[in-house]
N, C-alpha and C positions, 0 to 999 in steps of 0.2 A: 490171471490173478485169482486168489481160490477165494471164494464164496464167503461172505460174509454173513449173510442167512444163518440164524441160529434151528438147527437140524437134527444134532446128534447128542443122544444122553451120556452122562458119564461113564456107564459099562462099556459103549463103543470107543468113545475117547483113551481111557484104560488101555482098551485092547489094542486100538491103531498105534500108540504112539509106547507101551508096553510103562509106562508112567506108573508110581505105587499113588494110591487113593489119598494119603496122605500127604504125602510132596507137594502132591495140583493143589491141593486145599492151600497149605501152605503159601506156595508159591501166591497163590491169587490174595490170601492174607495179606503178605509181605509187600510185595512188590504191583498187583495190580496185573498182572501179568499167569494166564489169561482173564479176562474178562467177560463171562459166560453171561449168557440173558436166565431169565428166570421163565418155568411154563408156568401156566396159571394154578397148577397145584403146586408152584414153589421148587420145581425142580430142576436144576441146572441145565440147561440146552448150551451147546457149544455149534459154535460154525467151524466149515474146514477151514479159514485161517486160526480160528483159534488154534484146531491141532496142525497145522504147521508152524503155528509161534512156539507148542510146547516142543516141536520135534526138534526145532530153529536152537531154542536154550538148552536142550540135552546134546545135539552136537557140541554145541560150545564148550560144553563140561568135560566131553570125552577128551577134545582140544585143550582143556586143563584149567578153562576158566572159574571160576568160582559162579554159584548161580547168580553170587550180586552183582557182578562185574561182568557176568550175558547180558542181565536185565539191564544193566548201566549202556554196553554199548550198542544194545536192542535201542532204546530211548535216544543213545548219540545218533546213533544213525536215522533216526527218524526227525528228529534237531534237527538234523543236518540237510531234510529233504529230501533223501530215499529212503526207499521200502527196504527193509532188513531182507524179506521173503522175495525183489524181485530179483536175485539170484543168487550164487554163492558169494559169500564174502571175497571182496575185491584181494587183490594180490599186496600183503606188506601191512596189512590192518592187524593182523597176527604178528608181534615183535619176538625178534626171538629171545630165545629165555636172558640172553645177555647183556638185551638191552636196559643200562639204569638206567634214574632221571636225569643223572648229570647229562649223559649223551642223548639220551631223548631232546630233551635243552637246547641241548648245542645243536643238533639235526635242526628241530624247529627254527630257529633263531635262524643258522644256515639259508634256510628255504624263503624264511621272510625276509631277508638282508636280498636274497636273489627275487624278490618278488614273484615267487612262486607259488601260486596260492592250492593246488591241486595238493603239492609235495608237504607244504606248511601243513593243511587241514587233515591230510592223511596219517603224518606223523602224531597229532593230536588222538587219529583214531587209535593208533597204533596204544600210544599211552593209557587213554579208557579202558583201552582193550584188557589191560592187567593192572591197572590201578586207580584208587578210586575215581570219583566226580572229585572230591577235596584235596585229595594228594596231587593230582593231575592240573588243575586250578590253582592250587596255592605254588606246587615245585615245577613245574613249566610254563604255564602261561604268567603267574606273578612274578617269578623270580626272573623269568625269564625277560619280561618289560623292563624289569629294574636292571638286569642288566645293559637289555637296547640301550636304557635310555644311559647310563654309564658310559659308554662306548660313543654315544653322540657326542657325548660331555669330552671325551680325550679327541675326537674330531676323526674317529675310526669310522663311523656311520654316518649316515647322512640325516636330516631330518625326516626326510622320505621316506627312508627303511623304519625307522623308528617310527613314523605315525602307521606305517603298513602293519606293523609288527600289533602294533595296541589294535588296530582295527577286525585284524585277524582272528584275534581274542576277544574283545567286545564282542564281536558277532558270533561268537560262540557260547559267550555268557547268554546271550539276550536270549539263545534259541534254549540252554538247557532250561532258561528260566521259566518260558513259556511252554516247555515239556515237561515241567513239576506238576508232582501229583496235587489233588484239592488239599487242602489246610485242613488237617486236624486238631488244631487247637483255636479254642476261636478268641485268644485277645490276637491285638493285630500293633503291628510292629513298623514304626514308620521312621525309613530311611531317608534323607537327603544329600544335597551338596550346598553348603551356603554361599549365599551371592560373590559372586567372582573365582568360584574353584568350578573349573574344568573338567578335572581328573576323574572320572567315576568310578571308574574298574573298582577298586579298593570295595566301594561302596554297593557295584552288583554282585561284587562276591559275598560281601555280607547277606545282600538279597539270599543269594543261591544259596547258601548255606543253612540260614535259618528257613528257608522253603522245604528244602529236604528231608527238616527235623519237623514239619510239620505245622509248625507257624504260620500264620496270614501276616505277608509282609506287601508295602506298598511303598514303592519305589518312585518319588519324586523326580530324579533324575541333578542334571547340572543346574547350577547360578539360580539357586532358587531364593527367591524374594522371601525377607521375612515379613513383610507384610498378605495379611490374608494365610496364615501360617494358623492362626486360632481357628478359622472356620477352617480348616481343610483338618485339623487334628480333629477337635469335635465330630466333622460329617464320618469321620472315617474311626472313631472311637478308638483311637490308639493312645496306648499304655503306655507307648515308650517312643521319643523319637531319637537316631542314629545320626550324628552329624559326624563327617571327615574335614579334614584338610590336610593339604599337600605341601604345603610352602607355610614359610614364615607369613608373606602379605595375608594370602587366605585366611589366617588364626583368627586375624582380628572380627572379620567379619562372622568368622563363626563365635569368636564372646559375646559379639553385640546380640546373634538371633538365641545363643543360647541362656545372654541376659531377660531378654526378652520372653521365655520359655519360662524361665525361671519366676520373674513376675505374674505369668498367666497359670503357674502352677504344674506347669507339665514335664513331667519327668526325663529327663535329659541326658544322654551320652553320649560319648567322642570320643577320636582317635584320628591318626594317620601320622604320615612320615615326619610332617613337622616335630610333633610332641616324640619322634623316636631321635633328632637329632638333637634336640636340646631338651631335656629332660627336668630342670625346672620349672619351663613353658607349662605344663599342665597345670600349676599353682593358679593360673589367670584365668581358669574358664571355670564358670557356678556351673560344675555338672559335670556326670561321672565318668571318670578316665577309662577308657576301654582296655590298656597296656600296649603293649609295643608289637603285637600280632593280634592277624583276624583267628587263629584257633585262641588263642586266649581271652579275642573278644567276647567267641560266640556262645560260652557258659557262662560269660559275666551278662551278658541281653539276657537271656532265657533268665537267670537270677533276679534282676533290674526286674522284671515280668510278674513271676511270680511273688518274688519276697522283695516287692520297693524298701528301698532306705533311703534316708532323706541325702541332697545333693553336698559333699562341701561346698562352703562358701570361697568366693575365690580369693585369692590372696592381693589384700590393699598394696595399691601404689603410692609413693611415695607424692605429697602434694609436688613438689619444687620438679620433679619428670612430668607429672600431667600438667605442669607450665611450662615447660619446656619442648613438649609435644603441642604444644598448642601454638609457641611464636616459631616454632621450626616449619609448622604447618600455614604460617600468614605467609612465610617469608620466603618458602622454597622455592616458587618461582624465580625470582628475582636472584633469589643465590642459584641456582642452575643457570640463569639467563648469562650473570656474572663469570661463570666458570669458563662458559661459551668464550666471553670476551678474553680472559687469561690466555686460553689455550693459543687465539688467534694473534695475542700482543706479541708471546713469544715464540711466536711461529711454531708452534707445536701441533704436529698431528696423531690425534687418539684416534686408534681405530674405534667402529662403534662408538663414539660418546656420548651419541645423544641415547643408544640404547646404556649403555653405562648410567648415564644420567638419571635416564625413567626409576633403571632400577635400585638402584641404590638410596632413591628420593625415596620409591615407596617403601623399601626396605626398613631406610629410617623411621620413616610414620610408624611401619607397623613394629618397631623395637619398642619406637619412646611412647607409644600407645601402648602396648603392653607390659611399661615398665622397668625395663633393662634393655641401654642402648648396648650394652655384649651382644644381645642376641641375633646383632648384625655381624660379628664375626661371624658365623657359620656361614652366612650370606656371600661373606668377604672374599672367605675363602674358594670357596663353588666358584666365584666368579671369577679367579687365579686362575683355578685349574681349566676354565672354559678356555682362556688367553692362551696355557698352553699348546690343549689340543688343537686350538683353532692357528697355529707359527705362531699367535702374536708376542711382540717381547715382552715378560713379563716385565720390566722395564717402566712399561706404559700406567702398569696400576698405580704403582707410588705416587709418579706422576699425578696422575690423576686425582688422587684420594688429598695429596697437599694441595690442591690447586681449589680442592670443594672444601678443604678448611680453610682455604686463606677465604673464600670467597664471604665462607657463613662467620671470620671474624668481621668483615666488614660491614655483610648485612645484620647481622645483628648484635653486636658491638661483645659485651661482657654477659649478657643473656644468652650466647650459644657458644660458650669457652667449655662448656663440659662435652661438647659436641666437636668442635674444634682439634679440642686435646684428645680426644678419642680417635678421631681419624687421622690425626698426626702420627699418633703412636701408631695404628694400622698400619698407615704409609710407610713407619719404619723398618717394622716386621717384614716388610717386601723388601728391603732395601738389605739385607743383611745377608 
């Protein structure tokens, strides 16, 4: 391992590694890379790893790299827990010129469906190698989950492959995170996940991204409580907090913390797949729409930062749906417990029901809390297309979906006929 001992001035460095005076400077500007100690009259000392990291990113250049995209897979690889320098770059980390991201993609995906994880993380190298941290992040590892998870949905994948696939990738977000350089900008940037959303990825890409632009960001993580949300903004003097969500149910708990935020004065934005599937859903949350991608996010944060404007307020619900949301909310047990009974009187067997059951109950909550029971359609349908990929007959939904109306006219009489007549009409649409 060569010497880390700061040793040799810049004329040697020059001459060993044949480097112009200007570039190193540069380079160590830009990128951090190398990292020279100072002698006590302020003059640059370098150790022999330094001049083997400069020799390390001049091969890579002659190989056709770009110096940003050395420096980039210099840093993967050191993420990833090996030394760039303890020996030649491994075999296949170098893509050939032909390789897009579409087939990069597919490779990966390939590798993680085989739970292969040497083959998965290598291909990842391979991507770094010639394109950036964000392109690499956003066009394989993000699109690439939204695919797994697509494919789980038609019943191609297994659950297994698909949480392998997200895992493979988190642990690669986690480590580039922790390989970002210090923050150059000092407001500070505070990302979460609101109570009951899982999902994070979305949310460390935002991390990664705004770290590399130099931002101090601080990364809450999953199912975070709004409570104790004021002192943790306060201790941490942040400008701006980042909320996602994934799913319809999610949203609501992100209006309540982003209500909540809103009352304590603290400036607030979101985003995620939910608000990209239904696109008036953003009208319900006091606080600023990110749009429908994290590159379109990440100049609207950094904007939010410097030049705050104040949040829209969010769009009133109608009184007669938040009564409506509120006896559907006494009474759903009891109308689930009922549906139970239906299916059993007429000998009927729904596969999953009781998973049918859960979701579609909270589904409901989070429509007529939100204020438009449509926005369980989107819901409705995802759940179709699950029955297909999974054989079951789609047959089952209609089924189903008239049997939780008949139940909710009985439990709750003429107070839940706009709930009723909604899922009837669903039911039909399956039936056609």
């Amino acid at each position: 391992m060569a010497s880390t001992t700061p040793a040799f001035n810049l004329k040697v460095v020059l001459k060993e590694t044949g480097i112009a005076a200007d570039t190193l400077r540069a380079w160590e500007r830009r990128y951090g890379l190398p990292m020279p100690q100072r002698s006590a009259g302020g003059h640059r000392l370098y150790s022999q790893r330094d001049i083997e990291t400069i020799k390390w990113l001049m091969k890579r250049q002659v190989e056709g790299l770009s110096i940003s995209r050395a420096v980039d897979l210099w840093k993967e690889q050191l993420a990833s827990g090996s030394d760039p320098l303890a020996g030649s770059i491994p075999p296949g980390i170098l893509p050939a010129a032909s390789a897009t991201l579409e087939s990069l993609r597919r490779d990966w995906l390939a590798a993680c469906f085989k739970f292969d994880t040497l083959a998965a993380e290598q291909i990842l190298n391979q991507a770094f190698a010639v394109h950036s941290v964000e392109i690499t992040c956003s066009e394989i590892m993000m699109r690439g989950l939204y695919e797994a998870g697509e494919l789980w949905h038609e019943g191609t994948v297994t659950v297994q492959q698909e949480h392998f696939a997200s895992e493979i990738a988190t642990r690669r977000l986690e480590a580039l995170i922790s390989a970002s350089p210090a923050p150059t900008r000092a407001e500070t940037i505070l990302v979460a996940c609101p109570p009951e959303e899982w999902h994070t990825f979305p949310s460390l890409l935002i991390t990664l991204f705004l770290l590399r632009r130099g931002w101090n960001v601080v990364f809450l993580g999953a199912v975070v409580p709004t409570e104790h949300m004021e002192e943790t903004i306060k201790s941490v003097d942040a400008r701006l907090v980042v909320l996602s969500a994934q799913t319809l149910i999610n949203v609501l708990s992100l209006r309540e913390m982003a209500r909540f935020l809103r009352e304590k004065g603290v400036p607030t934005a979101f985003g995620g797949r939910a608000f990209n599937h239904i696109s008036s859903l953003s009208s319900r949350i006091p606080a600023h729409f990110l749009g429908d991608s994290i590159e379109a996010a990440i100049p609207m944060i950094e904007s939010l930062v410097t030049d705050p404007v104040p949040a829209p307020a969010e769009e009133t619900i109608e009184k007669r749906t938040l009564q409506l949301a509120a006896a559907y909310k006494e009474k759903r047990t009891m109308i689930e417990s009922l549906l139970l009974d239906y299916a059993k009187f007429q000998n009927q067997t729904i596969d999953y029901i009781d998973t049918a059951n859960h979701f579609l109950g909270r589904t409901l909550t989070a429509a007529l809390g939100l204020g438009d029971i449509s926005y369980t359609s989107t819901e409705v349908h995802w759940l179709a297309d699950l029955l297909v990929g999974r054989n079951i007959p789609l047959s089952q939904l209609p089924l189903f979906l008239s049997y939780y109306a008949q139940a909710i006219r009985e439990v709750m009489g003429e107070d839940g006929q706009p709930l009723s007549a909604w899922l009837t009409a669903e039911a039909q649409k399956f039936k056609t």
